[in-house]
N, C-alpha and C positions, 0 to 999 in steps of 0.2 A: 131701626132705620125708618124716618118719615119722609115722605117726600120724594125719597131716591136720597137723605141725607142723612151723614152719619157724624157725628162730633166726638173729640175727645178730649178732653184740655190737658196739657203740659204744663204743670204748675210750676216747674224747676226752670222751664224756660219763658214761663207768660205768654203760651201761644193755644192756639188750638188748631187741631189734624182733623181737617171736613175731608171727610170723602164724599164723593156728589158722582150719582148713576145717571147715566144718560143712554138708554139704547142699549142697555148692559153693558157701556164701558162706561169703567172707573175712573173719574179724576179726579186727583188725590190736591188740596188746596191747606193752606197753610194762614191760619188768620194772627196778623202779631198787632200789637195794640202799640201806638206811638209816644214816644215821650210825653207828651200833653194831653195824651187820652181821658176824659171823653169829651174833649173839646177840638178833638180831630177824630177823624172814620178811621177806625180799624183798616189794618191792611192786608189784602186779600193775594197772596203770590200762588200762583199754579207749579205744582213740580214737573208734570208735564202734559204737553199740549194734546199730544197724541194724533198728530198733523194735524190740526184743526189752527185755520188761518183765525185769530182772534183780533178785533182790529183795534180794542180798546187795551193794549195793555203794553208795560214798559219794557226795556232791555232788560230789565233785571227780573223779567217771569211776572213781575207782579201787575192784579189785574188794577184797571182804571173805570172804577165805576161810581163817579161821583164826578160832575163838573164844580167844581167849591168856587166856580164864579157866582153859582145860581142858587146851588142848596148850601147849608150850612150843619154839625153836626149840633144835636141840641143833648149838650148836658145832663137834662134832667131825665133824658129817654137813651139814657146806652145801650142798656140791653134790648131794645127795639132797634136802635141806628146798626148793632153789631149784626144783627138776626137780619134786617133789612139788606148788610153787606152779602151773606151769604145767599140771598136769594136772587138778587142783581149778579153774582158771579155764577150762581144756577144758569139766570134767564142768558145771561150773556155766552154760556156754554153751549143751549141748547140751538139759540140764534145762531151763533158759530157752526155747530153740525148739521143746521138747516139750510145756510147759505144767505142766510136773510140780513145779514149785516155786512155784506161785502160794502156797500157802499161805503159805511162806515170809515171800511180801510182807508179807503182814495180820501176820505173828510180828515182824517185822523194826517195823512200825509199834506194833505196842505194845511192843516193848523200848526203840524211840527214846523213846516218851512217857513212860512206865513212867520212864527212867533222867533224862529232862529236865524234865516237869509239874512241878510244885508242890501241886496239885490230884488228882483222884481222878475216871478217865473209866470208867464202868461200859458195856458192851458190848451192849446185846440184841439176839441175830442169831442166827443159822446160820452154817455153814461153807458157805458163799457162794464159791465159788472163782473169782465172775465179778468184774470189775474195774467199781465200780461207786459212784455217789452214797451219802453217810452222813448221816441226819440227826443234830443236836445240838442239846441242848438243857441251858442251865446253869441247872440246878436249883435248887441253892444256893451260897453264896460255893466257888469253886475245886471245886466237884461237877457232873460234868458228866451227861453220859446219849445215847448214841449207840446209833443204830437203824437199820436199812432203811430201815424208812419210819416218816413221822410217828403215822401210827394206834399203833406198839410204842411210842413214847414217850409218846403220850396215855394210853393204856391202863397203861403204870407207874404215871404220875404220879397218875390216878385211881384206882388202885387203893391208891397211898401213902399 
C-alpha cells in the first residue's frame, strides 16, 4: 500500500478494486475503463460513501472528476490519465472528510439545474456552507425564487 492506496486489477472483468485510506477509513472504489478507452478517462465508482457528502459525483456512485469541457484524455499517456484518476478521487475523498468542498455541492446543484430546467430559478441567500432546507416559490410560469427562509421570498416578492 502507497499512499493510503491499494490496487488490484480484475482481469476477467477489465476493472481495478482501489482501496484508498483516509483517517483509517477505507474506501473501497472501483476503476472501469470505457468503450473508447484511452481516449476517454477511466471511470472512478465509490461502493460506498461512508456518509461523507461528496459533491462531485453521479446517482450511479460514480465519482466526476474531470470537467471534459476544459481537460481532454490524451492517448499517448494512459497509464498517467488512469493513475491521475485515482489521485483526483483520493483528493476529492479527503476534501470531502474535511468539509472543504461543500460549496462545491450548492455549484454542482445549480449546473445540474442550470444545464436540465426549462425555467429560470433565481437564488436569495448567502454562502451558507451548512447543508440545509430551501424555500421555493413559483412565481411565474417556469420562474422560480429560492431562499433560506420564507421571510427572503416574501420580501422579493413585495418588493416586486
Amino acid at each position: 500500500m502507497k499512499n493510503g492506496i491499494d490496487c488490484d486489477y480484475d482481469e476477467d472483468n477489465d476493472e481495478i478494486k482501489i482501496c484508498i485510506t483516509i483517517e483509517n477509513i477505507n474506501f473501497k472504489l472501483l476503476m472501469k475503463f470505457p468503450h473508447y478507452y484511452p481516449y476517454e478517462f477511466p471511470e472512478v465508482y465509490i461502493d460506498d460513501t461512508k456518509g461523507l457528502i461528496i459533491p462531485h459525483m453521479y446517482t450511479n456512485n460514480r465519482l466526476c472528476l474531470y470537467d471534459t469541457n476544459e481537460v481532454l484524455p490524451n492517448p499517448q499517456h494512459f497509464l498517467e490519465d488512469a493513475l491521475d484518476s485515482v489521485m483526483r478521487a483520493k483528493k476529492l475523498l479527503i476534501e470531502s472528510k474535511k468539509g472543504e468542498n461543500i460549496i462545491d455541492y450548492q455549484i454542482e446543484n445549480i449546473s445540474f439545474w442550470e444545464a436540465k430546467a426549462t425555467g429560470r430559478v433565481d437564488y436569495l441567500g448567502d454562502r451558507n456552507l451548512t447543508t440545509h432546507l430551501l424555500w421555493r416559490y413559483e412565481w411565474l410560469e417556469e420562474y422560480n425564487i429560492v431562499a433560506d427562509d420564507r421571510e427572503k421570498i416574501a420580501e422579493f416578492i413585495s418588493n416586486s
